[in-house]
C-alpha positions in Angstrom: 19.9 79.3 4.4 23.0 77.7 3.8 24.6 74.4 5.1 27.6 74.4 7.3 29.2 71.5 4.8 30.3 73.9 2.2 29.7 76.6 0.0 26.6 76.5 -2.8 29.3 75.9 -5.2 31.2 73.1 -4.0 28.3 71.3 -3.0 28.6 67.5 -3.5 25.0 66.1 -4.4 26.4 62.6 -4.2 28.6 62.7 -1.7 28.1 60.7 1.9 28.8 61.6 5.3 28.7 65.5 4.7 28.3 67.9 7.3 24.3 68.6 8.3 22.6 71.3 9.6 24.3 73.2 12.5 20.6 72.0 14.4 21.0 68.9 13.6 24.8 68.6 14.5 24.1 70.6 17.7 21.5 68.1 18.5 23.4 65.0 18.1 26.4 66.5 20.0 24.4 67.5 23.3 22.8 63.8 22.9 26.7 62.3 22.9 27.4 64.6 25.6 24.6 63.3 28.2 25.6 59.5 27.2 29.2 60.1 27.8 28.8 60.8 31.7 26.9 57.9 31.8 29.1 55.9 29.9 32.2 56.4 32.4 29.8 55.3 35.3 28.7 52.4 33.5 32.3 51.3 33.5 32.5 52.3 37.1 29.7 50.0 38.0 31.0 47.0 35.6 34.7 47.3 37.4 32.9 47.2 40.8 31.1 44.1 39.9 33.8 42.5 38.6 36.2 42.8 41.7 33.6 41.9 43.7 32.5 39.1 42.1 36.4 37.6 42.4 37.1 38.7 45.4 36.4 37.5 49.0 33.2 39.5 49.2 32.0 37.1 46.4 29.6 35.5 49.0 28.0 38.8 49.4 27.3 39.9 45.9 25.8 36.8 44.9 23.8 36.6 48.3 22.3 40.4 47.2 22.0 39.9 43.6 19.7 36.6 44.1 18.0 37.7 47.5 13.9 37.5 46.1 12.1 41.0 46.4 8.7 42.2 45.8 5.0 41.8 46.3 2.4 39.3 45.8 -0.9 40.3 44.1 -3.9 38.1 42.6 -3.3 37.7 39.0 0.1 39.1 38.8 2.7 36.1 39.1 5.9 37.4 37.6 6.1 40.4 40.3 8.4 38.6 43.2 12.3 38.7 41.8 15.4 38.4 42.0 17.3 41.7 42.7 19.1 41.3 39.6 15.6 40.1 37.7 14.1 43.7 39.1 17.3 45.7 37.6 16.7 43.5 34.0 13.4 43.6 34.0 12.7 46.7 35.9 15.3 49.2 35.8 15.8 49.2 32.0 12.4 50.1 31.2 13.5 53.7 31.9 16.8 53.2 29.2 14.1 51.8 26.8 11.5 54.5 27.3 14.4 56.7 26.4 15.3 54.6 23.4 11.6 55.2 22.4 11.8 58.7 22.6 15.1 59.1 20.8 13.3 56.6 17.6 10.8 59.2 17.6 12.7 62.0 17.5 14.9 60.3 14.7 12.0 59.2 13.0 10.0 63.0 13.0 12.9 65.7 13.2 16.1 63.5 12.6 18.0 61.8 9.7 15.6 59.0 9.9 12.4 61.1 8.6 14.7 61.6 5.1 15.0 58.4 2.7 18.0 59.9 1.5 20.0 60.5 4.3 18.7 57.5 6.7 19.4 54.6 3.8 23.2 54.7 5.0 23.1 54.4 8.7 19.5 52.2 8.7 21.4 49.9 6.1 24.8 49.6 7.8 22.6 48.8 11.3 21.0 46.1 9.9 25.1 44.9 8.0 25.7 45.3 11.8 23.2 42.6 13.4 23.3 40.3 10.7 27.6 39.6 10.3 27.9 39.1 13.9 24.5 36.8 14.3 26.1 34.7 11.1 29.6 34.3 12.7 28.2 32.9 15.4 25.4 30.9 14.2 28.7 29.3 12.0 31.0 29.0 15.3 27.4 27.2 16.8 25.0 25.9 14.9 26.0 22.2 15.5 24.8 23.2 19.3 21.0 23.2 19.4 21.7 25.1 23.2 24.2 27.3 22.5 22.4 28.4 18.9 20.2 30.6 21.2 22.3 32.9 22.1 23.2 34.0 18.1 21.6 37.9 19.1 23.8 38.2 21.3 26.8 40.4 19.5 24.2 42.1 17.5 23.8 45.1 20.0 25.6 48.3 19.9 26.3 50.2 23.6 26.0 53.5 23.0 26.9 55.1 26.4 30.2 53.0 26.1 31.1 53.8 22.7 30.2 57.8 23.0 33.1 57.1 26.3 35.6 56.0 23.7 35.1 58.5 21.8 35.0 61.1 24.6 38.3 59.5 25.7 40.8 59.4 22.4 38.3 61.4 19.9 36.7 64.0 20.7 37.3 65.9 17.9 35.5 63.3 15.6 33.4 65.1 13.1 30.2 66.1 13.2 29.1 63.6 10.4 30.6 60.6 12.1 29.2 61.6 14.9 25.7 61.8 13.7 26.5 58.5 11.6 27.0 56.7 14.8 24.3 57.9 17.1 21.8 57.0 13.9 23.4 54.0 13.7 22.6 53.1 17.3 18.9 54.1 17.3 18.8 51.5 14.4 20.9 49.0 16.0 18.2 49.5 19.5 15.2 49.4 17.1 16.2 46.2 16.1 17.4 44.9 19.4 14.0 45.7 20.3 12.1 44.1 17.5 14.5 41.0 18.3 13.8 40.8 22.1 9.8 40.8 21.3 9.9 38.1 18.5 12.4 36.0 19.6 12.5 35.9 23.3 8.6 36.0 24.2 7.9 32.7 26.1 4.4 31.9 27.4 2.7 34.6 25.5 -0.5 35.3 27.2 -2.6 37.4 25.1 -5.2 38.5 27.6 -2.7 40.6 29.3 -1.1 42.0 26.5 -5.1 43.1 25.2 -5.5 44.6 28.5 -2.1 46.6 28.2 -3.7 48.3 25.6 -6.1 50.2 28.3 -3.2 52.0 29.9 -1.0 52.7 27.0 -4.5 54.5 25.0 -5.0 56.7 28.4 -1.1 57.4 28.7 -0.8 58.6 24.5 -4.5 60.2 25.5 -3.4 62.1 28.0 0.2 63.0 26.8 -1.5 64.7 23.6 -4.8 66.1 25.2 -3.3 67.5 28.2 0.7 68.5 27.2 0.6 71.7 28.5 0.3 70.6 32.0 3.3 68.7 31.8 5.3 71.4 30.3 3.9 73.6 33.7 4.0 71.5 36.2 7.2 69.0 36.8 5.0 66.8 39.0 2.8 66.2 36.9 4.5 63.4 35.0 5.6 61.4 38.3 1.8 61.5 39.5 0.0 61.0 36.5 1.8 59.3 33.5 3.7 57.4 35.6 1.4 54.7 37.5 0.1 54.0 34.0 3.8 53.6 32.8 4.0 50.9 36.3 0.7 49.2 35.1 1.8 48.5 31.4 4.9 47.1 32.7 3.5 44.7 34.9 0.9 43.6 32.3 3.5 43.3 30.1 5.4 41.6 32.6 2.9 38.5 32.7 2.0 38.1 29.1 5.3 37.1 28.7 6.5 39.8 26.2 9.7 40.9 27.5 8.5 43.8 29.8 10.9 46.2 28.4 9.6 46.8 25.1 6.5 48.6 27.3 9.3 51.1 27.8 9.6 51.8 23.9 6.2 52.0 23.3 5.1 54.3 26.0 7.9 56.2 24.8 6.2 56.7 20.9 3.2 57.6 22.6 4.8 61.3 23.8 4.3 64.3 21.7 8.0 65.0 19.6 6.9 68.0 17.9 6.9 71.7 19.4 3.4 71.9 19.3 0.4 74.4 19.8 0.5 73.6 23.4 3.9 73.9 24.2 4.5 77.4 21.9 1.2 78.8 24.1 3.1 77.9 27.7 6.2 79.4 26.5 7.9 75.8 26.5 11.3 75.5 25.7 10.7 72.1 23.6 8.3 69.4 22.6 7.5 66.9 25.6 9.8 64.2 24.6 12.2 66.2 24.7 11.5 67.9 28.5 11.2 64.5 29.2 14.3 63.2 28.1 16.4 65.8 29.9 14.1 65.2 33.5 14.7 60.7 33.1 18.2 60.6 31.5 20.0 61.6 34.2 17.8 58.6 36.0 18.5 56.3 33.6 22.4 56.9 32.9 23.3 57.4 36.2 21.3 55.1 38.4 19.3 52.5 36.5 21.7 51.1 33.4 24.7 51.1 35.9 22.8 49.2 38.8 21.8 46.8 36.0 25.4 46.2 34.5 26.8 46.3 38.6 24.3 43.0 38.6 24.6 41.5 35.0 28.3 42.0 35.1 29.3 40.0 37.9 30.3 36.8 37.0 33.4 34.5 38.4 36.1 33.8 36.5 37.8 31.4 38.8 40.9 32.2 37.7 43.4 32.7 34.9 42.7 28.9 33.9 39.3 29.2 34.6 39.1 32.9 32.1 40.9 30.7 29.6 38.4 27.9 29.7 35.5 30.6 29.6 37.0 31.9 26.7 37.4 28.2 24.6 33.6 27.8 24.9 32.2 28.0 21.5 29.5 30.6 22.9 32.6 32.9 23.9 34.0 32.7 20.5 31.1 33.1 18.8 30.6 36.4 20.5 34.1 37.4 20.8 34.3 37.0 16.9 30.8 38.9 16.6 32.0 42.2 17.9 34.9 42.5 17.3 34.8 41.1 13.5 31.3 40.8 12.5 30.4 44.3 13.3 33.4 45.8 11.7 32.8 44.0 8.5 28.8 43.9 8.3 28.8 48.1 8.9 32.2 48.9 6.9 31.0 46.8 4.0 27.0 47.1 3.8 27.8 51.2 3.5 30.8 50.7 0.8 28.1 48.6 -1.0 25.3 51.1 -0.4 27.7 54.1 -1.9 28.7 51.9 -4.7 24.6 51.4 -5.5 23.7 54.9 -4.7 26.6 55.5 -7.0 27.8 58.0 -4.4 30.9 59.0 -2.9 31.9 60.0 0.7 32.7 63.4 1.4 36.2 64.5 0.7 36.6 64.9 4.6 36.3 61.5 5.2 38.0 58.2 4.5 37.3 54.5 4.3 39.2 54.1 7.3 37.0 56.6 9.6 34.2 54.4 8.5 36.2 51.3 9.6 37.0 53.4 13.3 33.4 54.1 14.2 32.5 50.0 12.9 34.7 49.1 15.1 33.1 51.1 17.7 30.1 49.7 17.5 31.5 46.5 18.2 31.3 47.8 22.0 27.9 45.6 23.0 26.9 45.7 26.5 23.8 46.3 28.0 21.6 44.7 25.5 24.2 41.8 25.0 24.2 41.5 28.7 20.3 41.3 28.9 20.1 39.1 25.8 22.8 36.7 27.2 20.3 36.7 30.0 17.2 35.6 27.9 18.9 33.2 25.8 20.2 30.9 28.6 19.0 29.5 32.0 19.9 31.5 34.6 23.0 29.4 36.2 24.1 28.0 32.9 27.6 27.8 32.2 27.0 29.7 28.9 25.6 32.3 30.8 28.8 33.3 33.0 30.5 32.1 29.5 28.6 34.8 27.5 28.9 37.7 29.7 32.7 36.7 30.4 33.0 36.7 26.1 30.7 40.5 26.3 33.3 41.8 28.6 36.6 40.9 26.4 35.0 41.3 22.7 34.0 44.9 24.3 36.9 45.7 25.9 38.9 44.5 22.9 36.9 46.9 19.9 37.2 49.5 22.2 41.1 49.5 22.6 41.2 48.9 18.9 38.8 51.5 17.6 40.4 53.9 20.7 43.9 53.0 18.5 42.7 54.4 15.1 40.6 56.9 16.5 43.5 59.0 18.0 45.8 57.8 15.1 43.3 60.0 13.0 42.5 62.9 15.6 44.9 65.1 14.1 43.0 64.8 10.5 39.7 65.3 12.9 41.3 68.3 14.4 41.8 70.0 11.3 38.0 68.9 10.1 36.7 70.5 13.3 38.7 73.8 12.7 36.9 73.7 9.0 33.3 73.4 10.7 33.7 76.2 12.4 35.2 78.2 10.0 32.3 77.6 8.0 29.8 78.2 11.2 31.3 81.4 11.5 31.2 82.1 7.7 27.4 81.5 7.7 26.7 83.5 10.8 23.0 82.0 11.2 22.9 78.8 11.5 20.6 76.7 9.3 17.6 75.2 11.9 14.9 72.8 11.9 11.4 74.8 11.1 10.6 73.2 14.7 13.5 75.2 16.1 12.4 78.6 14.4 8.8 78.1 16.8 11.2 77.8 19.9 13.4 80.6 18.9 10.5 83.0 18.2 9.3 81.7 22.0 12.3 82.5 23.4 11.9 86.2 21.7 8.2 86.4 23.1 9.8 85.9 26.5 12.2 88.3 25.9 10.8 91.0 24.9 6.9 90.8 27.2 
């Protein structure tokens, strides 16, 4: 079947950033959609914190957000918190168990699964970690305290970038769209992998062996028993759940951050539209039914109760901002996202076309490459959480680094919000060529996964 980029004949075998599959594109495009509802409540939530937190109802959101909640049972230290230690520790499982899922779907039915495709975004991810952790390590390293927080402009925000974009370009091109959402997957992979080996502190080993238990019966049971998933909504909640709560907690107290149980219960759900799921007349694989049922959870309850609690922080004032904003941790971060992740993804994929001796496609420029960099100079949540790890609680480069999150955040997104709707009449004209071409190819080109649902749906129909 043919590909919506072009015809046979103009088919550019070394050209980057063409158009994929109309699957593909479609898949990626109802992905963006979800995050961007939840990215507009995430800045609901983060506003709401802010004004609260620098306002005379200060007293009260810092009396809630350190009030101590939880239970007390034998063996199990870490499981009386803080409120905002619960939505850190607690709530963003569920965003990580998502992020789990969506690796695995990159990774099986995604650009991930092809070298070809996935050297670009998976290089220009890692470009994207390591400029802003250099810039700051150089604004700090003379600081054996403030040195720990050099993750901390690494992250990408996902649900906050897909809002920009939502907001000044949403007719940005299928490519750039995919580029970006691979781009984040990466950028989370690596977050994770960052998290686990750099922020473990009093690793207990006995309670990461026993995790093990739980996360065997969980993949067990996801693969053995799918079908009863796909039939019965309940069944998740009753069943895979409490040994979700129990790999968390043992998690919890071996000293592993507890999120990372998230992503790897997450790789432990079937991806695939499998034997199971065709027989029960499913519409997709599991990950999938269970990425629609928990990202509503996770997008609009549990990532913006965590940001209404991270984001809080007092600035005392104009003078007080400024002072914030001269700490060497601020510009460090500051400098980060808004510069280091611009130049470490812009330059790592010029210098991967240049060794692939490859070109982009003639759609796209250098400087639609430098918008959606720019974008992903929009860190929050994980910068917000890693700010949290990398400094005591009430240090002043704490308040310092989430005040220095806020503004280098704020600041790519007004400046990759500029370019992007500088350039949305080019995207505008892009978009009317995709589906020109859509229409020209009147069957869309599919995954061999989607051809099993389709010929499902057409059992349904026609029995």
């Amino acid at each position: 079947m043919a590909h919506l980029a072009h015809d046979e004949n103009d088919e550019q075998p070394n050209a980057v950033f063409s158009r994929g599959t109309y699957a593909e594109s479609s898949r990626v495009a109802d992905i963006l959609k979800r995050e961007s509802t939840g990215g507009f409540i995430l800045l609901i939530a983060t506003v709401l914190a802010l004004v609260l937190s620098n306002s005379p109802t200060s007293s009260w959101y810092f009396g809630v957000k350190e009030a101590e909640l939880g239970v007390h049972i034998p063996g199990f230290s870490h499981l009386m918190m803080s409120v905002s230690e619960w939505a850190a520790d607690g709530l963003l499982v569920v965003f990580f168990f998502l992020t789990g899922l969506e690796l695995k779907k990159e990774f099986v039915l995604g650009d991930l699964r092809d070298p070809q495709r996935a050297i670009v975004p998976v290089a220009a991810a890692f470009g994207g970690v390591i400029a802003p952790a250099l810039i700051f390590f150089a604004v700090n390293h003379s600081s054996s305290t403030a040195v720990h927080g050099w993750a901390i402009p690494t992250a990408t925000d996902i649900a906050f970038a897909v809002a920009v974009i939502t907001a000044v370009g949403s007719h940005l091109p299928s490519a750039l769209r995919t580029f970006l959402l691979t781009l984040a997957v990466v950028d989370d992979l690596i977050a994770i992998f960052i998290i686990a080996i750099f922020y473990t502190h009093n690793f207990k080993v006995m309670y990461l062996l026993l995790a093990i238990i739980p996360i065997v019966a969980y993949l067990w049971i996801a693969h053995r028993f799918e079908y009863f998933f796909h039939t019965r909504d309940w069944a998740a909640w009753v069943i895979l759940l409490p040994l979700g709560v129990i790999t968390w907690a043992l998690f919890l107290e071996s000293g592993i951050h507890a999120t990372i149980s998230g992503v790897i219960l997450g790789f432990c759900v079937p991806v695939k539209y499998t034997p199971q799921a065709r027989a029960v007349q499913a519409d997709a694989g599991l990950a999938e039914v269970l990425e629609k049922r928990m990202r509503p959870i996770s997008s609009l309850f549990c990532i913006p109760l965590f940001a209404f609690f991270a984001a809080g922080v007092s600035f005392g004032g104009v003078d007080g901002l400024l002072k914030a904003l001269r700490d060497p941790v601020s510009l460090g971060i500051i400098g980060g996202l808004v510069l280091g992740k611009s130049i470490g993804i812009t330059l790592t994929t010029w210098l991967i076309t240049r060794l692939k001796n490859a070109h982009l496609d003639p759609d796209i420029q250098w400087i639609d490459i430098l918008c959606i960099s720019i974008t992903g100079g929009i860190g929050f949540t994980v910068s917000l959480l890693i700010s949290e790890l990398s400094f005591p609680a009430h240090s002043i480069h704490t308040e310092n680094a989430k005040i220095a999150i806020l503004v280098g955040s704020v600041t790519a997104a007004c400046m990759s919000g500029t370019l992007l709707s500088l350039r949305n009449k080019k995207y505008r004209d892009i978009e009317a060529k995709e589906n020109v071409d859509q229409n020209a190819d009147g069957i869309p080109d599919v995954f061999s996964d989607d051809i099993d649902k389709i010929k499902a749906a057409s059992h349904r129909k026609t029995s």
